[in-house]
C-alpha positions in Angstrom: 3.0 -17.6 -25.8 5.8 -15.7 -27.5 9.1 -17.9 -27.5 11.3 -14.5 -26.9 13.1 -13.6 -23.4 15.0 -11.6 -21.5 18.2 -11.2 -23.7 17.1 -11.7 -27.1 17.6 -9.6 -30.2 14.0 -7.6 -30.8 13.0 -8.8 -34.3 13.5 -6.0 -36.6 10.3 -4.7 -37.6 8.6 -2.1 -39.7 4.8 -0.9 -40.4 2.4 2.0 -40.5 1.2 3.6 -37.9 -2.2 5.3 -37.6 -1.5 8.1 -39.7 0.7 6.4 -42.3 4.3 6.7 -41.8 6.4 4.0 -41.3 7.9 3.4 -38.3 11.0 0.7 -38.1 12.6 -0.7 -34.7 16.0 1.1 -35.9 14.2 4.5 -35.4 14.6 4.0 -31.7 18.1 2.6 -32.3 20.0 4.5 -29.3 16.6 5.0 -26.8 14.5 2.5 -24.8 11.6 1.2 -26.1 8.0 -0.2 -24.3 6.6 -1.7 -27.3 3.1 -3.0 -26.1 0.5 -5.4 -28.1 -2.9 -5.3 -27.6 -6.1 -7.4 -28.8 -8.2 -4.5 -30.1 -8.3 -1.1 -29.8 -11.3 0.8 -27.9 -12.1 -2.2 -25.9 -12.5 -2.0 -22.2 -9.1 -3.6 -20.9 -6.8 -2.0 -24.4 -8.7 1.0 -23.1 -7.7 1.2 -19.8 -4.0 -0.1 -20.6 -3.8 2.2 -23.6 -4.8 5.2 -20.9 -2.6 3.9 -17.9 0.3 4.3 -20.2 -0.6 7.7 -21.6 -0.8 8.6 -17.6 2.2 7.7 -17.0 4.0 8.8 -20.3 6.2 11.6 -18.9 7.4 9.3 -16.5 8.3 7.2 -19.4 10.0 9.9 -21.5 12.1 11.2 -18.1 13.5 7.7 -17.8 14.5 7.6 -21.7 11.3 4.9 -23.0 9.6 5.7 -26.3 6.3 3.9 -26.1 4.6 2.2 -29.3 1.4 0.1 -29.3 0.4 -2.2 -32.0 -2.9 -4.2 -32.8 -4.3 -5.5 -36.0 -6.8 -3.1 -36.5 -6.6 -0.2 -39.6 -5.1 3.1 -39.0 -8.4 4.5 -39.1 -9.4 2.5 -35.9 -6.0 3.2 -34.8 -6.7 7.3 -35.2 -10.4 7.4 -33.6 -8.5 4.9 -30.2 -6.0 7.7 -30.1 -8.6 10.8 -30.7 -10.8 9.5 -28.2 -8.5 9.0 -25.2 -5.7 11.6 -26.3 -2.9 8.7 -26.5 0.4 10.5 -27.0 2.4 7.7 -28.9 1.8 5.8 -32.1 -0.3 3.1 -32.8 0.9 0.4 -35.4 -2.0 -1.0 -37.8 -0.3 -4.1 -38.0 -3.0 -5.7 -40.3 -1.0 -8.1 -42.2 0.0 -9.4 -38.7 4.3 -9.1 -39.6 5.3 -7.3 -36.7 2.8 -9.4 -34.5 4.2 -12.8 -35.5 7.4 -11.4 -35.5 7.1 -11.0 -31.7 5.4 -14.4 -31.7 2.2 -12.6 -29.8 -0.8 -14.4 -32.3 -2.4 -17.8 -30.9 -5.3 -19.8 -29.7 -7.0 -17.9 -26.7 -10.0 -19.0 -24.6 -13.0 -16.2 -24.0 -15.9 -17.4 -22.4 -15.6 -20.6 -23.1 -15.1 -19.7 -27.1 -11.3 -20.6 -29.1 -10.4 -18.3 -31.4 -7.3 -17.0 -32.5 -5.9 -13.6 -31.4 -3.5 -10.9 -30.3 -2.1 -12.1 -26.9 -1.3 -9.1 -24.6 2.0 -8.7 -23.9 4.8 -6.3 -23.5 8.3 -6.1 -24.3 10.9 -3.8 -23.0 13.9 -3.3 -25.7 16.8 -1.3 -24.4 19.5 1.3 -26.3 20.6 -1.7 -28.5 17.7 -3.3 -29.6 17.7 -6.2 -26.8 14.9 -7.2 -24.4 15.1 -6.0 -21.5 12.0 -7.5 -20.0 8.7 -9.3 -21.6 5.5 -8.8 -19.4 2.8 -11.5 -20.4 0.9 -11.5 -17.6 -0.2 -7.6 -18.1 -2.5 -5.6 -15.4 -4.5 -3.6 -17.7 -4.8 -0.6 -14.7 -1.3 -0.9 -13.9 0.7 -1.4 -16.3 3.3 1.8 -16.3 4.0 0.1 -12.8 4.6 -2.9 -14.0 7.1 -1.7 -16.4 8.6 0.8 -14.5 8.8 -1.1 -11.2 
């Protein structure tokens, strides 16, 4: 889906997260970065990625990754996703869609035999200097901290 790989400059990006600050890409200038996208929050498989990262989130700090999620739902959906399974990183209400077509993550899907368009899952790793380090489109809901962290 997304046309970004391995190498590439992360597009420069900046929105509100669930509580209303704005959060840029050049506030993690200097640190790693798992910046994951997500169809909709509260929904069984955003759910159990969502949780599998907060599981796994000291882990993630210890190796020097800040973690970020974004979907297009409103803060306020954002806030009750991150109240009800104690997430421990901000949430991007990226309603207007900028920082998900600037990852190139919104396109036809297929659901049970229905087209629509949506948020594609799919992670990307940005290192120290804002470049991809890896882009996971194929994501394992249950496992994803693995699949990041390897």
């Amino acid at each position: 889906m997304t046309t970004l790989k391995i190498g590439d400059k992360a597009p420069s990006f900046e929105a509100k997260d669930q509580a209303g600050n704005t959060i840029k890409l050049s506030d993690y200038s200097g640190k790693k970065l798992v910046l994951f996208f997500y169809p909709k929050a509260s929904t069984p498989g955003c759910t159990a990625e969502a949780c599998d990262l907060r599981d796994n989130y000291n882990t993630f700090l210890a190796k020097g990754y800040d973690v970020l999620g974004v979907s297009a739902d409103s803060a306020k959906r954002q806030q009750n996703f991150i109240n009800k399974n104690e997430l421990p990183f901000p949430l991007l209400a990226d309603e207007d869609k900028a920082v998900i077509n600037a990852f190139g993550v919104w396109g036809p899907k297929k659901f049970m035999g229905r087209e629509y368009d949506g948020i594609h899952r799919t992670t990307f790793v940005i290192d120290e200097n804002g470049v991809l380090e890896d882009v996971i489109s194929k994501v394992k809901t249950k496992e994803h901290a693995n699949q990041i962290l390897g």
